[in-house]
Structure formats: structure tokens, C-alpha cells
VEXTILO-121611 format. One record per residue (C-alpha): residue number from 0; residue in three letters; x, z, y. Coordinates in Angstrom, 3 decimals, padded with zeros to 6 digits. Layout:
<pts>
 pos code       px       pz       py
 NUM  Ala        X        Z        Y
...
</pts>
This chain:
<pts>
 pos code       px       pz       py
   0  Unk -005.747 -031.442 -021.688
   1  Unk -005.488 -030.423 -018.096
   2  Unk -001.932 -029.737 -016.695
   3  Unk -000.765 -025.854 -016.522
   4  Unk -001.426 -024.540 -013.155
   5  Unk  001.913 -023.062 -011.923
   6  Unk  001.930 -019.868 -010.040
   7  Unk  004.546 -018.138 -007.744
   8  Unk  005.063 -014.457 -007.802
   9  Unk  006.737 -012.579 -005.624
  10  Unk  008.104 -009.807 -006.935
  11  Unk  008.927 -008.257 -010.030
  12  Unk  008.737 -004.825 -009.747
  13  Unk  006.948 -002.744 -012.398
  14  Unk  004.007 -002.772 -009.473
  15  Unk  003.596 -006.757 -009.355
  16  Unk  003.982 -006.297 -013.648
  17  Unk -000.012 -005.991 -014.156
  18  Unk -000.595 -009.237 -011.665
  19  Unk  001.964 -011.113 -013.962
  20  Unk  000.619 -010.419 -017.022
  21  Unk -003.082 -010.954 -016.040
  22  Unk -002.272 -014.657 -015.154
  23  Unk -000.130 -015.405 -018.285
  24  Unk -003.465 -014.316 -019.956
  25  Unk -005.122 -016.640 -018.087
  26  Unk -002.825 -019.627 -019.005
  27  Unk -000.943 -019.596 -015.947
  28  Unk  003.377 -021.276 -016.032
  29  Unk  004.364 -018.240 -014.047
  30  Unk  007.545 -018.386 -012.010
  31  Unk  008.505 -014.979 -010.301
  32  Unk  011.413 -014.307 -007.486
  33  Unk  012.983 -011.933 -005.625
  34  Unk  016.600 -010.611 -005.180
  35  Unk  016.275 -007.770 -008.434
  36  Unk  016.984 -010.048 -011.319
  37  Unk  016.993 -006.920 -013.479
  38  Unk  013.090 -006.218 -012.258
  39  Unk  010.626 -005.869 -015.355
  40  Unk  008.158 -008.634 -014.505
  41  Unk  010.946 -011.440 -014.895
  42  Unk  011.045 -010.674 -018.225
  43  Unk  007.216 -011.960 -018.522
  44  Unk  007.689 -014.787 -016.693
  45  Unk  008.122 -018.649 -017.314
  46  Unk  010.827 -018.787 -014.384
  47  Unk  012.748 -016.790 -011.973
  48  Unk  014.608 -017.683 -009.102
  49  Unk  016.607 -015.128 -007.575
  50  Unk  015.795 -015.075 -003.469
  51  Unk  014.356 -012.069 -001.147
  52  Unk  011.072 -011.919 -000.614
  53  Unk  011.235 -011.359  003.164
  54  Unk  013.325 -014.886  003.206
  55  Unk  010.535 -016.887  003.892
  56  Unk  012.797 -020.664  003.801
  57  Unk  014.351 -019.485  001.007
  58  Unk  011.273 -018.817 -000.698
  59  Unk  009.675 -022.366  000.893
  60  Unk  012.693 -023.841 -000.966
  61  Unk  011.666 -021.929 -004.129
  62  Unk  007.991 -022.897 -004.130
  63  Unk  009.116 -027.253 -003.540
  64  Unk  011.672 -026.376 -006.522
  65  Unk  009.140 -025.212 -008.797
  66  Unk  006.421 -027.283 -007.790
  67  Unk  004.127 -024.125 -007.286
  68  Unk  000.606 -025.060 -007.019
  69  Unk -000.849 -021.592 -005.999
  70  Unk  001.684 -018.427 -004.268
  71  Unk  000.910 -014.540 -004.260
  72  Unk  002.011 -011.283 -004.327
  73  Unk  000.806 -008.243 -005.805
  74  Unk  000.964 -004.514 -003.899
  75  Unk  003.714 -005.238 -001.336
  76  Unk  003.377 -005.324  002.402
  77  Unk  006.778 -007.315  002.746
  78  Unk  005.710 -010.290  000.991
  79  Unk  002.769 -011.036  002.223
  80  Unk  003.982 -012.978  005.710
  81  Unk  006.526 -015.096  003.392
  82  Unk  003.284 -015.801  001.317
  83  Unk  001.382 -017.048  004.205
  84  Unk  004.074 -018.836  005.644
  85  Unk  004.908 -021.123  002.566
  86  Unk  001.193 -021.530  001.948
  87  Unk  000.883 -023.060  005.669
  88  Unk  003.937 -025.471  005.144
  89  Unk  002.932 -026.241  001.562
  90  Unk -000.873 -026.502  002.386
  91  Unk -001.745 -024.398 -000.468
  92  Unk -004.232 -021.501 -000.802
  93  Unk -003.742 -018.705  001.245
  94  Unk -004.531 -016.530  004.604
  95  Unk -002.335 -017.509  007.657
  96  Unk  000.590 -016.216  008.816
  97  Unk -000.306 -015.301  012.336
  98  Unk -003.564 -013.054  010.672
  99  Unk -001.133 -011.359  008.434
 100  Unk  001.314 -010.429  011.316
 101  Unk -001.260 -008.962  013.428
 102  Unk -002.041 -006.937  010.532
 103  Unk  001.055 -006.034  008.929
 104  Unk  003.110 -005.067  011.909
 105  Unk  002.159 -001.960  013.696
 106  Unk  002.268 -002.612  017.635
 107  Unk  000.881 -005.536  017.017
 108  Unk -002.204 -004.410  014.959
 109  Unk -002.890 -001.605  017.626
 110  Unk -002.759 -003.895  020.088
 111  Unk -005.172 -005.946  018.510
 112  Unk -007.833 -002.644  017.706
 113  Unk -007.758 -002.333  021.648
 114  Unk -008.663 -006.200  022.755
 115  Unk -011.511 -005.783  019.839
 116  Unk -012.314 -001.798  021.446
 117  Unk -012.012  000.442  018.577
 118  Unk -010.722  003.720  018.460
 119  Unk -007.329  004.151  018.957
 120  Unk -004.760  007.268  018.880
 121  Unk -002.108  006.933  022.042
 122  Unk  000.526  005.009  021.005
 123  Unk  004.108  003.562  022.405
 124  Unk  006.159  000.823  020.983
 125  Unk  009.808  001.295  021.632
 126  Unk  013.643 -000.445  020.749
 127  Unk  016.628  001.472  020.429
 128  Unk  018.036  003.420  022.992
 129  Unk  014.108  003.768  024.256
 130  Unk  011.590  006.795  025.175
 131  Unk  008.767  006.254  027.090
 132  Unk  008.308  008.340  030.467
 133  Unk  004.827  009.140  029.512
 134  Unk  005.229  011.485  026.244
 135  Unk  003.947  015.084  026.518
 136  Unk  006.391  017.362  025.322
 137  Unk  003.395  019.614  023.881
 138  Unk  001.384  017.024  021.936
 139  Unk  002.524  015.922  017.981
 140  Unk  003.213  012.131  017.088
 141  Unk  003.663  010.189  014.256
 142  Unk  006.799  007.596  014.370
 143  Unk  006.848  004.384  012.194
 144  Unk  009.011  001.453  011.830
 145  Unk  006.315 -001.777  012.710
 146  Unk  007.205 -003.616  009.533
 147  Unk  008.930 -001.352  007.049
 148  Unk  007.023 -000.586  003.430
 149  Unk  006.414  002.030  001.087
 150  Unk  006.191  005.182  004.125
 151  Unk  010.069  004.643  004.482
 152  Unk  011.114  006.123  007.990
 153  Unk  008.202  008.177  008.745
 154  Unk  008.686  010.893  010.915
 155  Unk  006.153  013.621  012.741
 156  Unk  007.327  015.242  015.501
 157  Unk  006.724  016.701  018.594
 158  Unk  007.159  015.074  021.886
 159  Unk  009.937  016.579  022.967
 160  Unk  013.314  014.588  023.675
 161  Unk  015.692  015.554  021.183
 162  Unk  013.394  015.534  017.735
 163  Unk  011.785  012.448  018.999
 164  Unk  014.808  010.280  019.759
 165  Unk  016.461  011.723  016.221
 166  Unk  012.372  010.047  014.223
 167  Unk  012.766  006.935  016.697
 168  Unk  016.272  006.410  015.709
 169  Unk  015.344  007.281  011.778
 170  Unk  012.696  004.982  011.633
 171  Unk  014.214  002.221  013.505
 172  Unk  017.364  002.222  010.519
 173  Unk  014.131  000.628  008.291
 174  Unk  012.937 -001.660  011.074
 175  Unk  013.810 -005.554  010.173
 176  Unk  012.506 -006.406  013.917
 177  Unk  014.165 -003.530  015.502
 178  Unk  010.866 -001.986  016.728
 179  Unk  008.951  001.132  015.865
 180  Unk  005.953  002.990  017.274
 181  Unk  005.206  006.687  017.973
 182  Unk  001.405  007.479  018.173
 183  Unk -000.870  010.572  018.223
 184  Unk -000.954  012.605  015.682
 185  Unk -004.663  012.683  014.471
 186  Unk -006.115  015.622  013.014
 187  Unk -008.978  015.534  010.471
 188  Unk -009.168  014.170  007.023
 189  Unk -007.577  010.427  005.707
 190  Unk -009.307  008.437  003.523
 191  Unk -007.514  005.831  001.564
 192  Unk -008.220  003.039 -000.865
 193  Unk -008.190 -000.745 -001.913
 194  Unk -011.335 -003.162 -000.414
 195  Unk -011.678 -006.956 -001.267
 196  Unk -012.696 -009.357  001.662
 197  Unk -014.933 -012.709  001.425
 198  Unk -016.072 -014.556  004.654
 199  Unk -014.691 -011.655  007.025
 200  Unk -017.219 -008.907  005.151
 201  Unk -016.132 -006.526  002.227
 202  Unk -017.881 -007.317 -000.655
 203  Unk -016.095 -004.080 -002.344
 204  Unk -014.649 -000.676 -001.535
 205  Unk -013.621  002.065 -002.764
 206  Unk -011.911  004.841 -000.715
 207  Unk -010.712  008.274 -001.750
 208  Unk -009.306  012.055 -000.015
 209  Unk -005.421  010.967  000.633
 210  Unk -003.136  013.785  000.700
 211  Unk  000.588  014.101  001.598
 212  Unk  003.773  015.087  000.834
 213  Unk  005.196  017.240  004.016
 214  Unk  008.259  019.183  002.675
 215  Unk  010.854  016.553  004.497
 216  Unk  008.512  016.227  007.341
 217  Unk  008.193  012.366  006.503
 218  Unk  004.169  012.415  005.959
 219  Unk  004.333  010.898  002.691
 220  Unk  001.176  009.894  000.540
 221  Unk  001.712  011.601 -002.424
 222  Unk -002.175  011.204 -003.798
 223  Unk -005.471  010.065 -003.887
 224  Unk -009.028  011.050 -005.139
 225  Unk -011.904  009.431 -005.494
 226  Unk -014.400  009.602 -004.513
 227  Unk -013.848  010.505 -000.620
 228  Unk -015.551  013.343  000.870
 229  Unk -016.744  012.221  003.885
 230  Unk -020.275  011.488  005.288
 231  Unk -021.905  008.159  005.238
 232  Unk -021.145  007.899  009.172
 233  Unk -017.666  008.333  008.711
 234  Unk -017.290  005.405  005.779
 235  Unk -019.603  003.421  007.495
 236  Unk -017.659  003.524  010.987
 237  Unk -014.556  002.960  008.589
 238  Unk -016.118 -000.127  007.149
 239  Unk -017.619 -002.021  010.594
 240  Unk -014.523 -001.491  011.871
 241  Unk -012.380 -002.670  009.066
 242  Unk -014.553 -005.816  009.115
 243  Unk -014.043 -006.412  012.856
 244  Unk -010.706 -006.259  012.591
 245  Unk -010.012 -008.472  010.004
 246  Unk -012.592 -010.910  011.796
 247  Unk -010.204 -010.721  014.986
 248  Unk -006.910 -011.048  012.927
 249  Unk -008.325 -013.884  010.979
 250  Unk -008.218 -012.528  007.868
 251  Unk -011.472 -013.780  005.915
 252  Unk -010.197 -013.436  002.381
 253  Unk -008.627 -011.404  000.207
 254  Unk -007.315 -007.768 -001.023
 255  Unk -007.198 -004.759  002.144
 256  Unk -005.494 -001.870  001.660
 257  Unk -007.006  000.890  004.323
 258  Unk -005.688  004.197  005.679
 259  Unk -008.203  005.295  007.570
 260  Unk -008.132  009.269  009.450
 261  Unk -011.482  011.122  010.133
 262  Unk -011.569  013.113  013.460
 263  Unk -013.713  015.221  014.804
 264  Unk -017.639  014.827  014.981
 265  Unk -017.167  012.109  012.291
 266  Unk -014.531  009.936  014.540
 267  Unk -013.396  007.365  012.343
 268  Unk -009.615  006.020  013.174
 269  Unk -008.213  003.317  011.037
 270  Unk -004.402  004.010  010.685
 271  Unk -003.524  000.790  008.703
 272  Unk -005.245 -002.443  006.949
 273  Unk -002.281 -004.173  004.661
 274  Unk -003.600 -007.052  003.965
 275  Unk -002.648 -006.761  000.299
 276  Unk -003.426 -004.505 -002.347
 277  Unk -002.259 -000.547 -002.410
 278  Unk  001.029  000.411 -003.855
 279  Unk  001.805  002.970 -006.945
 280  Unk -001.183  000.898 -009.278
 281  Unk -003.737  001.454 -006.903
 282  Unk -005.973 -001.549 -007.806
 283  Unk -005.613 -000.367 -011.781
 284  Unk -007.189  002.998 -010.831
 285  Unk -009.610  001.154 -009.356
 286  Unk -010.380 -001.392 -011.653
 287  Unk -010.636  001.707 -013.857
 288  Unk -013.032  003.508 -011.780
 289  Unk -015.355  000.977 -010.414
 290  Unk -014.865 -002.275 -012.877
 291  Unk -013.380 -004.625 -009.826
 292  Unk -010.862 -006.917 -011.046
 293  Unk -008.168 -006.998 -008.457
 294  Unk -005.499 -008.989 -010.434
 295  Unk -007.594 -011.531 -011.638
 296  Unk -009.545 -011.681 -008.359
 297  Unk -005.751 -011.985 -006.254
 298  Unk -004.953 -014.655 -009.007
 299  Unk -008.403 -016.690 -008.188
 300  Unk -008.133 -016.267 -004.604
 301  Unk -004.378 -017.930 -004.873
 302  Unk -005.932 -020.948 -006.777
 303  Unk -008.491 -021.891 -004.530
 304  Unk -011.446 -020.406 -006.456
 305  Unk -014.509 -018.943 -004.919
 306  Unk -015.941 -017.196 -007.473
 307  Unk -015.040 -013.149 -006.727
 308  Unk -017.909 -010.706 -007.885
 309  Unk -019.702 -009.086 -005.429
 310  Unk -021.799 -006.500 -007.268
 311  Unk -020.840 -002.980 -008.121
 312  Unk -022.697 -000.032 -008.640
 313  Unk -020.693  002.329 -011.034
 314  Unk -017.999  004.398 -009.295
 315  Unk -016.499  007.275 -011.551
 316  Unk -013.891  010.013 -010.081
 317  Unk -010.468  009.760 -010.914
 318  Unk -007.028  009.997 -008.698
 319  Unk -003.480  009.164 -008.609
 320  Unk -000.551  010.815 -008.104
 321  Unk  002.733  009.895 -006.935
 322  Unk  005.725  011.696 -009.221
 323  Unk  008.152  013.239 -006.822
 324  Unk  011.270  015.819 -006.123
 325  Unk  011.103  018.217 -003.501
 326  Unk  015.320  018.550 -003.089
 327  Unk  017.782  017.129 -004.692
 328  Unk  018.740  017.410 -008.231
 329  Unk  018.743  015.777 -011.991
 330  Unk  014.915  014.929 -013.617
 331  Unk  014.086  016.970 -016.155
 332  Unk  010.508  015.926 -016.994
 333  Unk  006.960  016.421 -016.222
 334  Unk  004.403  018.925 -017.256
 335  Unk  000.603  017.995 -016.916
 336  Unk -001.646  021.095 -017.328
 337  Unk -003.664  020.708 -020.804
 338  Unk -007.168  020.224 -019.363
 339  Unk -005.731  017.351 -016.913
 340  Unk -003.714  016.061 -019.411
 341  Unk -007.101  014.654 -020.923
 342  Unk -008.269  012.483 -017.741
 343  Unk -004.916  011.269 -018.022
 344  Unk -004.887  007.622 -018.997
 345  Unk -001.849  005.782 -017.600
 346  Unk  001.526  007.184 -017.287
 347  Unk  004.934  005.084 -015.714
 348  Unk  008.107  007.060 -015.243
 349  Unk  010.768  005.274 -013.356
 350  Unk  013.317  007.513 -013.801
 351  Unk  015.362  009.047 -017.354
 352  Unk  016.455  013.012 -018.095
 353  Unk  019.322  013.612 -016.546
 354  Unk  019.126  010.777 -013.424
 355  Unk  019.442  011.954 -010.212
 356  Unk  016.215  012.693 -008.217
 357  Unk  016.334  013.380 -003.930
 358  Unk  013.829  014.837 -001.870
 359  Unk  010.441  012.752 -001.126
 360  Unk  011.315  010.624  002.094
 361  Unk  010.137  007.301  001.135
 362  Unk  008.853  005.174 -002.374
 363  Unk  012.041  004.209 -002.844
 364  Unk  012.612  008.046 -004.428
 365  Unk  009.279  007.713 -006.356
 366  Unk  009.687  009.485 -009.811
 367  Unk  006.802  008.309 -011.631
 368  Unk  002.929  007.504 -011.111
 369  Unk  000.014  009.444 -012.901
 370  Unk -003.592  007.880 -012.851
 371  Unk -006.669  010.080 -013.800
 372  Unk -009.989  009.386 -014.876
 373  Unk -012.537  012.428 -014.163
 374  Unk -015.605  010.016 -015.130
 375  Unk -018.785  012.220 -014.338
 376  Unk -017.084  015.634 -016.455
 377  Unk -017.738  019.016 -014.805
 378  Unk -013.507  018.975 -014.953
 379  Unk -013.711  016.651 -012.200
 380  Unk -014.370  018.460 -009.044
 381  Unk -011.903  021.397 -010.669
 382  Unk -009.338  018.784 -011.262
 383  Unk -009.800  017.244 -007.522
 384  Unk -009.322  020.303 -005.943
 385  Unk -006.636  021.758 -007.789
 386  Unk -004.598  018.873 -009.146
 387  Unk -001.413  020.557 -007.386
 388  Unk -001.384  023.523 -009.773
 389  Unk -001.556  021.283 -012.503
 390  Unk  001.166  018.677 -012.338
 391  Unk  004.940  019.926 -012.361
 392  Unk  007.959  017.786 -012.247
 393  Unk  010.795  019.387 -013.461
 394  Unk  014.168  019.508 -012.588
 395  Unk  017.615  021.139 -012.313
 396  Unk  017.934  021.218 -008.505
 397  Unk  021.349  021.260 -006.531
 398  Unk  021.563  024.487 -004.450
</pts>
């Protein structure tokens, strides 16, 4: 009998639980780790170590410890460099750290759409105590922290001094390397959704209409639906230059998650390609929809095997939706209208009646996640247009 491959997870979060169960199904010693000891997927696991997953020696120190033989993650932008870095040092499966850092961290990954000539929105990177000369007072920008997760210190705003400086200074509070970017704000539709890569080419996608959250004037992604309505320029402009980029990064294998806005005439910007899968059970509304197997495939990819499916012709509609208060107050519950309710198939609340809920400014304040499946009813195009209406969190709000 062969000896049990051992596999390290980062992360533990209810989001990295699906990953975590998949390989204990396959046979898997799973060890997980990260700095929430009280995190659900520890629970499932063989082992857990308790280290950040941004600490990439600690982690190093983890992975020689355990003897891992394969290291992932599951859904989280954070972990990926630590993944790539202990793979290098280790020599174990796994993309490399500089291709992961041109795509995870923002002025960096625009910089790198410009040497490859792709379309990109105007965009400054600044510090602290920074505003570039340059900024037209009349023209709306978007403000990110280059490395933070989960939309946390997202700002739009105008370029005038005093509400820019107050979104530079917000978003820098979630910046690890002190740096953020403000870029154009692009009008049109975004597209958003999970792809796989092999040998620099996507062997699957599957993007959807993303729509946001704008009450705090953070820009938050609050849902998808798929199918996206777009024309077949648009994805394919999406796609080509989604595979260029990864090509340029380095990036020849594994999960993408894109962001992608359409402009005018069909215009296709990318926004973001994480090079990891989306948040909020993303790849199980997939896997749900189209019959990809992103945990398994993640798990495969980790252990050095080749064998990811490239074939897939069946894409039903479905969406998700992200659970969330508008103000502050105590969670009451949720109400689902009754001919939704049916396409409903997966339900995770994170938070109790009676905890305290705060406005939407980041995942962090994520309620809950809904996933639908329209499949090919005559509800679906109904329930993609007015899935607002139909989904109501409740609570007692302060004030």
C-alpha cells in the first residue's frame, strides 16, 4: 500500500471547507493552518498548525514540519504568494512566486497589461501622504489597496482633493505594502467568473453579469449571474487577453478568477485576474452550472497531476448572491421570494438572530451566501433580472 499523500491547506474558513473535504474524499492526510484556530475546516482536518497565511517562513516552517508533499489554497487572494513561495523553496508543485505577484498586486499587474499593450483605464500608484499632479478634478476613479482581499478599502470618488485623499488614505489602512492605486472609473457592464488555465490557454470559463453593492460608496460585488450578457466580441477580447496576460506573468496553470468591465463599442477591460479561485463559493456554483470540478482539479494541480478535463458543453443559468446589511443593526433573518426560493440550492449564513450586522464595506461584513440554479426554466431570465426584489435580509437597524 502506497504511503498517504499529505496535503497543506491554507486556510480554514468555511470558503476553503469544500477544498478540504474534497481531498479527504480522495484519501488525502490533510493538514490545514492559519491564525483562526476556531475556523470550520480545522475541524476536518488531520492537522492544524496555527500560523498566518500571509507569513510565508512561518508557513515554509509549517510545510518541513509536516512533511507536506503537495501545498494549496482554496478562494483567497492572500495565500496564494505564501503558496508559491514555499512551493519554490520546497520544490513542490506549484506556479511561481514572481507570476503570482504580478498578478495579485494591482500596480504591478497594470503595469504589466501595458508592456504586453492591452487596454488599460488611467491609473496612479501612490504611498501615504501622496496625490498625483495629474488627476482631473472632473473625471471619477476607483481607489484600491494593491494587495488587500475580499473588496476591503474600495473607494469611488471623484478627483477632487479632499474625497480623494480621505479613499487613498481608507484604502491604504488595508494595504500590507503601504501602496494603493486610483484608476478610471470605467463605465459599461462587468463580467465576472472562475476560468481554469493549462499550458497558458483556458481550457474552461464561465463568466456571468456582476453587480454591486453602492450604498457605502465602496463598489462592492454583491452578485453574479450566469450566463453573461455580452456579445461574443466582448468575451472573446476578454479571453485573448486573459490568456496573454497570464502568458506574460507566467502563469501556465491553474484556477483564474476574472473581473473583467465592458466599455463602449464592445471595449473589453480586464479589471483583475486572481490567480486563484473566486470567493463566496464561486467554483461550487460553477461546478453546479457547468460540471467543472474546481476542488478536485486545485487538489490535482497541487499533486503534480496532469490530468484536468478540458471538455464542456452544458452551461445552465444560475447566480449568487452575497447576504448583506445596508446600516447598522442586529440580523434578523432572510426572506427569499417563493418562486426563487425553488432555484435555491445552497444556503450558508455566517451570522445568528440577534448578532450585530454593519453596513456592506468589505467581506469581512458578509452575512450569508445564496447560490441559485435557474437550469433552462422560463423563471430564469425573471429571476436574473429581478433577483433584488426577491431576496430580503432582515434586520432591526440602529437609527
Amino acid at each position: 500500500m502506497s504511503e498517504q499523500k499529505r496535503l497543506l491547506v491554507l486556510g480554514g474558513s468555511p470558503f476553503q471547507v469544500p477544498l478540504i473535504e474534497k481531498a479527504k474524499e480522495l484519501g488525502l492526510y490533510v493538514i490545514t493552518c492559519d491564525y483562526l484556530p476556531d475556523n470550520p475546516g480545522h475541524a476536518l482536518s488531520d492537522e492544524y498548525y496555527d500560523a498566518s497565511t500571509t507569513d510565508k517562513e512561518a508557513v515554509l516552517e509549517v510545510a518541513k514540519r509536516c512533511r507536506a508533499d503537495a501545498i494549496t489554497s482554496f478562494c483567497s487572494d492572500p495565500a496564494v504568494p505564501t503558496v508559491a513561495y514555499v512551493a519554490e523553496v520546497l520544490g513542490l508543485p506549484g506556479p511561481s512566486l514572481l507570476s503570482v505577484e504580478l498578478l495579485t498586486e494591482k500596480d504591478k499587474f497594470r503595469d504589466l497589461m501595458r508592456r504586453v499593450g492591452l487596454n488599460v483605464p488611467i491609473c496612479y500608484t501612490v504611498k501615504a501622504g501622496e496625490l498625483p499632479s495629474s488627476i482631473e478634478s472632473t473625471q471619477n476613479y476607483i481607489v484600491k489597496p494593491v494587495d488587500s482581499s475580499g473588496s476591503k478599502g474600495i473607494t469611488k470618488s471623484s478627483g477632487e482633493t479632499a474625497p480623494l485623499k480621505q479613499a487613498v488614505d481608507y484604502a491604504l489602512q488595508f494595504s500590507r505594502a503601504g501602496r494603493c492605486i486610483i484608476e478610471e472609473f470605467i463605465d459599461g457592464k462587468q463580467v465576472h467568473g472562475d476560468a481554469f488555465v493549462k499550458d497558458g490557454k483556458l481550457i474552461y470559463y464561465y463568466l456571468g453579469d456582476h453587480y454591486f453593492f453602492t450604498g457605502t460608496n465602496s463598489f462592492i460585488p454583491i452578485s453574479t449571474r450566469w450566463p453573461a450578457n455580452i456579445s461574443e466580441k466582448a468575451m472573446h477580447s476578454v479571453v485573448e487577453q486573459t490568456e496573454k496576460l497570464v502568458q506574460a506573468a507566467g502563469y501556465l496553470q491553474g484556477p483564474v478568477n476574472i473581473e473583467a468591465r465592458i466599455g463602449n463599442d464592445d471595449k473589453a477591460y480586464i479589471i483583475e485576474i486572481g490567480p486563484r479561485n473566486g470567493g463566496n463559493f464561486v467554483p461550487i456554483i460553477q461546478q453546479r452550472l457547468s460540471g467543472f470540478d474546481f476542488t478536485k482539479s486545485v487538489i490535482d494541480l497541487a499533486l503534480g497531476k496532469q490530468e484536468i478535463p478540458t471538455s464542456f458543453t452544458v452551461f445552465a443559468a444560475g447566480a449568487h448572491y452575497i447576504l448583506h446589511a445596508e446600516k447598522e443593526g442586529k440580523f434578523s433573518g432572510v426572506i427569499v421570494g417563493d418562486l426563487l426560493e425553488k432555484c435555491l440550492f445552497f444556503k450558508k449564513l455566517f451570522k445568528d438572530k440577534g448578532d450585530e450586522v454593519k453596513a456592506y464595506t468589505g467581506s469581512n461584513q458578509t452575512i450569508g451566501v445564496l447560490l441559485f440554479d435557474f437550469g433552462g426554466s422560463e423563471f430564469s431570465d425573471m429571476a436574473t433580472c429581478e433577483i433584488f426584489d426577491l431576496i430580503n435580509v432582515t434586520a432591526d437597524y440602529y437609527g
